[in-house]
C-alpha positions as CSV (number, residue, x, y, z in Angstrom):
1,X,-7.6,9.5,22.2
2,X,-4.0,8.6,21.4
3,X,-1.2,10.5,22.4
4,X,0.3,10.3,19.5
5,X,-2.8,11.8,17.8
6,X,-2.9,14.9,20.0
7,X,0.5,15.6,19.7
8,X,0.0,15.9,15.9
9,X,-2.9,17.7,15.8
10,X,-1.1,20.5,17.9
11,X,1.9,20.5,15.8
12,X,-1.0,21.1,12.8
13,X,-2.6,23.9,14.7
14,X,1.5,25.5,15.1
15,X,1.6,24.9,11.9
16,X,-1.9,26.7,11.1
17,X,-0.8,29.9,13.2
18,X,2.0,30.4,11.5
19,X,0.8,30.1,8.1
20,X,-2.1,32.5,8.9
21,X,0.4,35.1,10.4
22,X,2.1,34.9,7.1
23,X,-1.2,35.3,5.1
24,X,-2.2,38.3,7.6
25,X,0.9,40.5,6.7
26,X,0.9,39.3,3.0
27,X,-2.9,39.9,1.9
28,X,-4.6,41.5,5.7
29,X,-6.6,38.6,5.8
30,X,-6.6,38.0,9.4
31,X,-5.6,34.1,9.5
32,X,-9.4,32.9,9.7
33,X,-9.6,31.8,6.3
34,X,-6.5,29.3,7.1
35,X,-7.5,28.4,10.4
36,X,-11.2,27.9,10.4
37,X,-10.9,25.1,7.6
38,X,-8.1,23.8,9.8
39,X,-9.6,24.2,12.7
40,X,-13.2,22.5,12.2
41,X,-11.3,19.3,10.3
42,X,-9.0,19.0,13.4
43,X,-12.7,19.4,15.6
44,X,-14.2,16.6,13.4
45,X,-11.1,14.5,13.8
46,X,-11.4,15.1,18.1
47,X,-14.8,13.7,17.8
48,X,-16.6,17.1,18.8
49,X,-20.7,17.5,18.6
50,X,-21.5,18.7,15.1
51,X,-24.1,20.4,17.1
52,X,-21.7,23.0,18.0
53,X,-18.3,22.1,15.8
54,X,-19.0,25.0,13.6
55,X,-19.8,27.9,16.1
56,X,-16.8,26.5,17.9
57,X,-14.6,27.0,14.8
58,X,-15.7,30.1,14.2
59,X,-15.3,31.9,18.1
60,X,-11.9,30.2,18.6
61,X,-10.4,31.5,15.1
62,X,-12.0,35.1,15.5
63,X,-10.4,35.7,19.2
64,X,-6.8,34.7,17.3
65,X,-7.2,37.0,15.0
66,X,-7.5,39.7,17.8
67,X,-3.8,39.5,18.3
68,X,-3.0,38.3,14.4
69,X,-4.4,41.6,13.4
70,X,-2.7,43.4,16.1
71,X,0.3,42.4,14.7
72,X,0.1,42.4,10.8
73,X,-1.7,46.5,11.6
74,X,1.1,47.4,13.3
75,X,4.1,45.5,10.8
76,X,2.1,47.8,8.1
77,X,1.3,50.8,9.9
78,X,5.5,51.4,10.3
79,X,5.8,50.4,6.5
80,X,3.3,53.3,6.3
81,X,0.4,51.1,4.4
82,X,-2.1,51.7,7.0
83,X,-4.5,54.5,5.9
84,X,-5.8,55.8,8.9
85,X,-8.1,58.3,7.6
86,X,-10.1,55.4,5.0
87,X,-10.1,53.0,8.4
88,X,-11.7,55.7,10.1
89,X,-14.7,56.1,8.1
90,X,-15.4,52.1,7.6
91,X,-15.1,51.5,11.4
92,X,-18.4,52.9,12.2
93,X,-19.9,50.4,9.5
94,X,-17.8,47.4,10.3
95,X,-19.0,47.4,13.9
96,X,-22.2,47.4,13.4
97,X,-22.0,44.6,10.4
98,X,-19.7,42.6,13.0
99,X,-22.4,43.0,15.8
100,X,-25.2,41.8,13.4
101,X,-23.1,39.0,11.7
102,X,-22.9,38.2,15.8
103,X,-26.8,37.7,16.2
104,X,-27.2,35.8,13.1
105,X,-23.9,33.8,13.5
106,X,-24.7,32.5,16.8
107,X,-28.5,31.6,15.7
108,X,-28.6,29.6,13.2
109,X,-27.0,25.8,12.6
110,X,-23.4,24.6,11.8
111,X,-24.3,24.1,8.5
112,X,-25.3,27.5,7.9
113,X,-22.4,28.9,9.2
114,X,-20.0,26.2,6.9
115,X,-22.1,26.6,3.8
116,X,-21.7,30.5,4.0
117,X,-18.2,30.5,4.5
118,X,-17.8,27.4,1.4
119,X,-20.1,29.6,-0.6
120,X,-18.2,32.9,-0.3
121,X,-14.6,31.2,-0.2
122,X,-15.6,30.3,-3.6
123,X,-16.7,33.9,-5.0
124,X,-13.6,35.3,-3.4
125,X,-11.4,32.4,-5.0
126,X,-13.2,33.1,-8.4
127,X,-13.4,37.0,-8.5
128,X,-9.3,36.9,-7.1
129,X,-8.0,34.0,-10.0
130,X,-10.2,35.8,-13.2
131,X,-10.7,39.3,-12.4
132,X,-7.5,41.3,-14.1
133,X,-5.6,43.0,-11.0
134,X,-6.1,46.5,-11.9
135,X,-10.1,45.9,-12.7
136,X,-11.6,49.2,-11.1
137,X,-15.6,49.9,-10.5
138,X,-14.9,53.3,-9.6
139,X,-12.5,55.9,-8.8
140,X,-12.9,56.0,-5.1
141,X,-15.2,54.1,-2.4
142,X,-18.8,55.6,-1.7
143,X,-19.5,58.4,0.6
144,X,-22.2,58.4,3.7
145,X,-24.6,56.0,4.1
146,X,-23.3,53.9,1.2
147,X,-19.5,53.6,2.9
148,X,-21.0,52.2,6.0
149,X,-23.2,49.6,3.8
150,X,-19.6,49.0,2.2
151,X,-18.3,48.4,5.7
152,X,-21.4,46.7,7.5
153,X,-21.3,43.8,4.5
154,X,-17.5,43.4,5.2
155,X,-18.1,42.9,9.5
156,X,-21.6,41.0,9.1
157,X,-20.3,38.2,6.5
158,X,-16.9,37.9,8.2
159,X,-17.7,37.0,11.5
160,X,-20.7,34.5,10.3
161,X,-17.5,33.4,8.5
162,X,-14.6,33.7,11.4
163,X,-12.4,35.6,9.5
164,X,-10.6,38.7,9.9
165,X,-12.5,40.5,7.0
166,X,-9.6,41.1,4.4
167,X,-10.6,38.6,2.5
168,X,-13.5,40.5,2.1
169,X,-12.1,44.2,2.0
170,X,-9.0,43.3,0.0
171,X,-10.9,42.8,-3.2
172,X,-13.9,45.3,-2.5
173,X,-10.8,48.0,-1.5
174,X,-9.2,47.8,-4.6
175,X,-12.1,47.4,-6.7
176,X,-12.4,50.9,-5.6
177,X,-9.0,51.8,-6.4
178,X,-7.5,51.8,-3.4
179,X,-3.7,50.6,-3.9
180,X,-3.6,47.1,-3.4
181,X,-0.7,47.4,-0.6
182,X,-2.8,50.2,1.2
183,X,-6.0,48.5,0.8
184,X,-3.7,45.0,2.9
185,X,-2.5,47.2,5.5
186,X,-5.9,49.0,5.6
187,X,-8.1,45.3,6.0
188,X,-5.0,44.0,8.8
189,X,-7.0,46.8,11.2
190,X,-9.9,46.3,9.8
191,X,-9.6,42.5,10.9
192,X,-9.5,44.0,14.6
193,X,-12.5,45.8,14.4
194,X,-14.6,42.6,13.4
195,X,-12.6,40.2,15.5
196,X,-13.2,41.8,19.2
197,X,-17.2,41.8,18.7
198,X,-17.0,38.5,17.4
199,X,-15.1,36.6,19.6
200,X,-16.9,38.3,22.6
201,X,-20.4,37.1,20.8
202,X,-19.7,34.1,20.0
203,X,-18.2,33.3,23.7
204,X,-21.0,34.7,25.6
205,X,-23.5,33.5,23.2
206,X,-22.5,29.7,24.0
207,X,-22.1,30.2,27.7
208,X,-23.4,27.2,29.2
209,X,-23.9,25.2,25.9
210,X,-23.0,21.2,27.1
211,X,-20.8,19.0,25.0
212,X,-17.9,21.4,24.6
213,X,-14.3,20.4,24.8
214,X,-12.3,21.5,27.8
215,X,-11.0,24.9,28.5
216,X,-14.0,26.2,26.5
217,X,-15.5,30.0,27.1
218,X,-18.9,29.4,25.4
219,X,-17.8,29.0,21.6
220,X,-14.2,29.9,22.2
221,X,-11.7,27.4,23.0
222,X,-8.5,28.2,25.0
223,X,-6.2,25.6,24.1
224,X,-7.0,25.9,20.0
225,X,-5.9,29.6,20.7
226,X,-3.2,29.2,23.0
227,X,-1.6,27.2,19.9
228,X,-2.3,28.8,16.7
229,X,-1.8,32.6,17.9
230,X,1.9,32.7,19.4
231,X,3.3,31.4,15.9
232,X,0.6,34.3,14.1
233,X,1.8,36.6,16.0
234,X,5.3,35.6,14.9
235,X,4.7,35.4,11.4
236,X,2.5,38.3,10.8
237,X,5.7,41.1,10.3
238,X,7.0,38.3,8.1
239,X,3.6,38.1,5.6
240,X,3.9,42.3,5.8
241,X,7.7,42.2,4.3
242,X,6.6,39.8,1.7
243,X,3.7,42.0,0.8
244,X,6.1,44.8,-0.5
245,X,8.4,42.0,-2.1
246,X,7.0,39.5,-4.1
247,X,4.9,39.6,-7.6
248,X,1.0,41.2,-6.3
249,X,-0.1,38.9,-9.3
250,X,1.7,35.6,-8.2
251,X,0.4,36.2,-4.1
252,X,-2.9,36.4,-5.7
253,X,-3.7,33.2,-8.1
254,X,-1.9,30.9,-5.2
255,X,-3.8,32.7,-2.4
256,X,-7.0,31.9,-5.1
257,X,-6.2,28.5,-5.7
258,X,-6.3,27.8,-1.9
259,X,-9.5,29.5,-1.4
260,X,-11.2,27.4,-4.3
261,X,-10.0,24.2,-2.4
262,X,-11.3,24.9,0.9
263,X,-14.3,26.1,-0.8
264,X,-14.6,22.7,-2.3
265,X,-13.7,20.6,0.7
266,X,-16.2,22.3,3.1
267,X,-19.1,22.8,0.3
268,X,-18.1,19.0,-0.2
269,X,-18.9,18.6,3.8
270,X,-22.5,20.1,3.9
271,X,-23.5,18.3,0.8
272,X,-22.1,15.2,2.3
């Protein structure tokens, strides 16, 4: 493998961290929807087994958005976006989705795992680019049982994706009309409680597992981490700042328009 190469593909994976810091603040997406596309083309590019590219992917973008989320929940919580009391009753459901997505994620192939996240990248991208901003389903979220079905979808699908679960909570949070910069700040924490599980699943889960790149803890790699989440980390307060600045609308169609590329491009991969 050329220098040259490597060199580039870390200044890629900089470049990845910081853009999914900035995402994190700005929509409480967590980073994972950036860096897992990133990530598993920069994997492909390395040569790694497709046997275990995917999983891979997945464990090493869900332990960065430990800290990512970290970060963004905290930049939000001082802006005073961060509704405690909501987060409160969706943990006990988002633990329990993120422990199942865990068992399943870990179980079945690669292509599983990318044709999931392609397949709901594209709803997302689809219900964020023609579904009017203030479109409500109902006043307020479900009580009970039916908040932690709420929360268990939002873990479950987002760790079989890698992602920090905004993308997911963002749009089912407002469709309950939560305030679109309280339901952000809300889904940066949210990204934590998914992210710990999932990270910890998916590295004990490939413990052992041959053909894995250096500095690998079963499906989490050290040196994909040690890159993308320093320049997260950084960027995150900056995404939060722009959340309460720029146009909700205009954050919304781009952030779209990405999704429905990388929905595309890794569809395009399975199909391929």
């Amino acid at each position: 493998m050329e220098l040259g190469y490597l060199a580039a593909f870390a200044g890629g994976l900089l470049a990845t961290g910081a853009l999914a810091g900035i995402l994190a603040g700005l929509l409480g997406v967590g980073g994972g929807i950036v860096i897992v596309p990133v990530l598993y083309q920069g994997l492909t590019w390395l040569g790694i087994d497709a046997d275990v590219r995917m999983h891979l992917t997945v464990g090493t973008s869900l332990l960065t958005i430990v800290a990512t989320s970290l970060a963004s929940a905290r930049a939000h919580r001082r802006r005073g976006s961060l509704d405690t009391d909501l987060l409160k009753t969706l943990a006990g459901g988002v633990l329990l989705g993120a422990l199942v997505g865990v068992v399943v994620g870990t179980r079945v192939t690669g292509e599983v795992l990318t044709a999931v996240f392609a397949v709901v990248a594209l709803l997302v991208a689809l219900n964020m680019a023609l579904r009017p901003g203030n479109t409500q389903i109902a006043q307020e979220l479900p009580r009970g049982a039916a908040r932690w079905a709420v929360g268990g979808v939002i873990g479950a699908f987002s760790v079989v994706m890698g992602i920090g679960g905004g993308t997911l909570s963002v749009p089912i949070l407002s469709a309950f009309a939560v305030p679109i910069r309280r339901a952000v700040g809300t889904a940066s924490a949210i990204g934590f409680l998914i992210a710990v599980p999932g990270a910890l699943g998916f590295a004990l889960s490939g413990w052992g597992t041959p053909d894995l790149p250096p500095a690998s803890i079963g499906y989490v790699n050290l040196i994909g981490f040690a890159l993308i989440t320093p320049m997260s980390v950084l960027c995150a307060p900056l995404g939060a700042k722009l959340a309460h600045t720029l146009p909700p609308n205009g954050v919304r169609l781009a952030f779209a328009a990405f999704l429905l590329a990388t929905a595309v491009r890794m569809g395009w991969g399975v199909l391929g």
